[in-house]
C-alpha positions in Angstrom: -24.0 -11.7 0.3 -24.0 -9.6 3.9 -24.9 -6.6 3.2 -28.6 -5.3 2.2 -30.4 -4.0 -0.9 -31.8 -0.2 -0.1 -35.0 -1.2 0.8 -34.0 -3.1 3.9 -32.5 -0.1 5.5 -34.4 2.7 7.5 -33.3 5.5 9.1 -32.2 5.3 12.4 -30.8 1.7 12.2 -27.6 1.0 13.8 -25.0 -2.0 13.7 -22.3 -2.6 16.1 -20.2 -4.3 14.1 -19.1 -8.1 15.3 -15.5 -7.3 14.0 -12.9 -5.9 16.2 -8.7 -5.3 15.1 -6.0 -4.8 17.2 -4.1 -2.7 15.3 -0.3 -4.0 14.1 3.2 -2.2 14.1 3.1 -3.5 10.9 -0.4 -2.1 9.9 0.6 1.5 10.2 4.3 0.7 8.4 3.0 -0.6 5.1 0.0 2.1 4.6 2.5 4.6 5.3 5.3 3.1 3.6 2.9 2.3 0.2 1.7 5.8 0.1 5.0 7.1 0.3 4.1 9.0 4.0 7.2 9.7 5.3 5.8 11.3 8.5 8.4 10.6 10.7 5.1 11.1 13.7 4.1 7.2 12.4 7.6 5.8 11.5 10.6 6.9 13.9 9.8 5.6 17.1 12.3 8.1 18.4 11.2 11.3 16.7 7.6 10.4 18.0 9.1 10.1 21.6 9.6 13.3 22.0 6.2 14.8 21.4 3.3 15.0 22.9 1.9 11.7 22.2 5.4 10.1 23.4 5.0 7.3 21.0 4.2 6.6 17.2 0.9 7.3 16.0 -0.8 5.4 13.9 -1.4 6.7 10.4 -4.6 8.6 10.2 -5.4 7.1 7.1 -5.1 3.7 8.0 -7.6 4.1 10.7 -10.5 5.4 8.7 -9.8 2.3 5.9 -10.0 0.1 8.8 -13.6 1.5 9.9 -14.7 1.6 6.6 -13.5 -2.1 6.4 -15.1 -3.1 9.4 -18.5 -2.1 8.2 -18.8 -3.8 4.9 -19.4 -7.0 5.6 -22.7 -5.7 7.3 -23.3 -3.0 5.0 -22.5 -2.8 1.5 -21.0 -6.3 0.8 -22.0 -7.8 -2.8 -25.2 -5.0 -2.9 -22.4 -1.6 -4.0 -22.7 -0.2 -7.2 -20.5 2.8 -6.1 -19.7 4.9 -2.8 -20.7 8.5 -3.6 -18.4 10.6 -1.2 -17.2 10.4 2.6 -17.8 13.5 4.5 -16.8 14.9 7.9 -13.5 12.7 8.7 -13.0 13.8 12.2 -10.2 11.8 13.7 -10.6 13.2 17.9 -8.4 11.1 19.9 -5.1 9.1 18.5 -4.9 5.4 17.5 -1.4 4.1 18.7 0.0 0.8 17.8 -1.9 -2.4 20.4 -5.3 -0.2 20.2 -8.3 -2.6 19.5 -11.2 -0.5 17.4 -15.0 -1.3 17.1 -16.9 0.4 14.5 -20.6 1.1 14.8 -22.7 2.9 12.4 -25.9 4.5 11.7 -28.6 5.2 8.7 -28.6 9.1 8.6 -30.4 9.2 5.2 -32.2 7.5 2.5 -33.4 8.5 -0.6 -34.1 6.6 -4.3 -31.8 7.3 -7.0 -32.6 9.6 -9.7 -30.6 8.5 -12.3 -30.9 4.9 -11.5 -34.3 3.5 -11.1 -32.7 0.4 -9.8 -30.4 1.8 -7.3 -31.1 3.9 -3.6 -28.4 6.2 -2.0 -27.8 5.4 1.5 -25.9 7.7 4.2 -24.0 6.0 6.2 -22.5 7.8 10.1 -19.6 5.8 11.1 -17.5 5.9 14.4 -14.7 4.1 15.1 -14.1 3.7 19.1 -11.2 2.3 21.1 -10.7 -0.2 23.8 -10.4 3.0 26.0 -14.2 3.8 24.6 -12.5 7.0 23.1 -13.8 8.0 19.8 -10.9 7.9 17.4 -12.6 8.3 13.8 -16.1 9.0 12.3 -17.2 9.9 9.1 -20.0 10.0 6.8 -20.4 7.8 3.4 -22.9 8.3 0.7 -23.3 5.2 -1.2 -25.3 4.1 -4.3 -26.7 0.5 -3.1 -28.9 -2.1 -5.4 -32.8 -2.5 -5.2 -33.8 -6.0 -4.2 -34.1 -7.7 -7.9 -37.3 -8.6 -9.1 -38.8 -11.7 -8.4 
């Protein structure tokens, strides 16, 4: 197990998560494709030409799973009973197919469960940056962790 019971966290702690992805061609074509997206911004490399960005985007929503991804291991690996909500998606700057993306995050807020006397919610702030050092995606989670067990 990687991640930690509630009572390790405290407010104010921050990761910088080891685990960095360069982000694949194929990536942003089978989210896209498997949630039927048909955006033509993240899949016709000639439609995306001629807008702004001058290239395809990546799919937004591949980008926050990928932060979210990143952070588990340190986070919420084999201690989730359930994530709560994800608030604030804020996706500033564009990922584009070749971008590498770090994830940090922060404890925002703690607080015991009151339906579950062996559970604590955590608030999780998570930003995704690229190799630019641009933000491209930050959120929020709420999740219900695990108490250390008994000994």
């Amino acid at each position: 197990m990687a991640g930690r019971y509630f009572e390790a966290w405290e407010v104010g702690d921050a990761i910088a998560h080891r685990l960095r992805r360069t982000v694949t061609e194929t990536d942003n074509l089978l989210l896209s494709t498997l949630t039927h997206n048909t955006q033509p911004l993240h899949l016709d490399a000639e439609y995306a030409a001629g807008t702004e960005f001058g290239r395809i985007v990546v799919n937004g929503l591949f980008t926050f799973a990928l932060m979210i991804g990143i952070s588990v291991e340190d986070t919420t690996e084999g201690v989730l009973i359930a994530n709560l909500g994800y608030d604030g998606v804020k996706m500033p700057n564009p990922v584009f197919i070749g971008d590498t993306l770090r994830v940090e995050t922060e404890i925002v807020a703690l607080r015991s469960s009151q339906s579950r006397s062996a559970a604590g919610i955590v608030t999780f702030a998570h930003r995704a940056i690229n190799q630019r050092n641009e933000l491209v995606c930050s959120c929020t989670r709420t999740a219900l962790l695990q108490r250390r067990p008994a000994a």
